[in-house]
C-alpha positions as CSV (number, residue, x, y, z in Angstrom):
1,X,9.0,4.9,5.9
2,X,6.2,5.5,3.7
3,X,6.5,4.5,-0.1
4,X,3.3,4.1,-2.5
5,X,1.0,7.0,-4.2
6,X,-1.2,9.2,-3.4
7,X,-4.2,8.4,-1.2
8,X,-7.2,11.0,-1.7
9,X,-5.3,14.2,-3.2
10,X,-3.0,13.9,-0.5
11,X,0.5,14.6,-1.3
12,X,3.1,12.8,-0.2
13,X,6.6,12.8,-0.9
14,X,7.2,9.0,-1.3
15,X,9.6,7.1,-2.6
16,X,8.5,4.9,-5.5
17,X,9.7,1.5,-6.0
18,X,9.7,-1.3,-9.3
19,X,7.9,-4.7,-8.6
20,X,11.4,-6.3,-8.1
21,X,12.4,-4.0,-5.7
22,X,9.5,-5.2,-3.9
23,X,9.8,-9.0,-4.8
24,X,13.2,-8.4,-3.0
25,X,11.3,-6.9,0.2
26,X,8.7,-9.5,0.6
27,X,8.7,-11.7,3.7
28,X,10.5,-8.8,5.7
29,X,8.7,-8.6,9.1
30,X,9.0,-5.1,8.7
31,X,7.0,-4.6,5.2
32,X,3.6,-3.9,5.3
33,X,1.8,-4.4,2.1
34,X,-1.7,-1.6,1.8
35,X,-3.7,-2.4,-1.2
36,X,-5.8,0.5,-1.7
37,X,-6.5,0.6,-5.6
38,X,-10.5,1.9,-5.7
39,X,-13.2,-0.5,-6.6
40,X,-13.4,-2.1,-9.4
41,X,-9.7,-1.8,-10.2
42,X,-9.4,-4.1,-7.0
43,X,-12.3,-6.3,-7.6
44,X,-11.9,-6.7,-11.3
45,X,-8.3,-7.4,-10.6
46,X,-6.9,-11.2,-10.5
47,X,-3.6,-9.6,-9.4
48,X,-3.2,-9.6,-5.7
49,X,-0.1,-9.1,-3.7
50,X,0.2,-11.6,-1.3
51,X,-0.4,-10.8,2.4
52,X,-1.4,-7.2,1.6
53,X,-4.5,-6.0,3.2
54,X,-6.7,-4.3,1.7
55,X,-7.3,-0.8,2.9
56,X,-10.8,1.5,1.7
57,X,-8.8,4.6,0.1
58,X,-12.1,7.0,0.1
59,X,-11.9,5.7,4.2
60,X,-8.0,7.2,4.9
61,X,-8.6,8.9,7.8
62,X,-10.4,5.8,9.9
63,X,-7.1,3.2,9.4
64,X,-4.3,5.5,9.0
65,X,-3.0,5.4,12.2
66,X,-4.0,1.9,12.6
67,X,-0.4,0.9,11.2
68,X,3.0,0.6,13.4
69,X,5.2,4.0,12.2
70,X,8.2,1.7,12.6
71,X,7.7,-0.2,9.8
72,X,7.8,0.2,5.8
73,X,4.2,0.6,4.2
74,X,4.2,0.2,1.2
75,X,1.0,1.4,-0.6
76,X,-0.4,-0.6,-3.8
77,X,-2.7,1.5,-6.4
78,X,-1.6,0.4,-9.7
C-alpha cells in the first residue's frame, strides 16, 4: 500500500493520512517512512520523522523499486 503525495507530477491515487494516524503506525515492521520533501524544505527543516529515509524526489525513478511492495510506504512532503 502506497499512502503520501505526489512525487514529480505523478498521480497517484493515495490514501492520505493525519500525523496521529501515523504516530499510531510507527514502530510497525511493515511501515516504511520516505521523506522526500525537496531541498530546502528538507534541509531548513528541524522536523524529522524518525527512521524515515530520505529519498531525492527529482531522482524517483532510480529508488522506486528499491522498496519491498509488501509493505506500507508512506511518503512525507509536507
Amino acid at each position: 500500500m502506497v499512502v503520501g503525495c505526489t512525487i514529480l507530477e505523478r498521480s497517484v491515487d493515495a490514501p492520505r493520512m493525519t500525523k496521529e494516524e501515523l504516530k499510531a503506525m510507527l514502530g510497525n515492521p511493515n511501515l516504511i517512512i520516505i521523506d522526500v520533501r525537496h531541498g530546502k524544505d528538507w534541509t531548513d527543516s528541524d522536523l524529522k520523522i524518525r527512521g524515515a529515509v530520505r529519498e531525492d524526489p527529482e531522482a524517483f525513478d532510480s529508488w522506486a523499486n528499491k522498496y519491498p511492495k509488501d509493505k506500507t510506504l508512506v511518503f512525507y512532503c509536507a
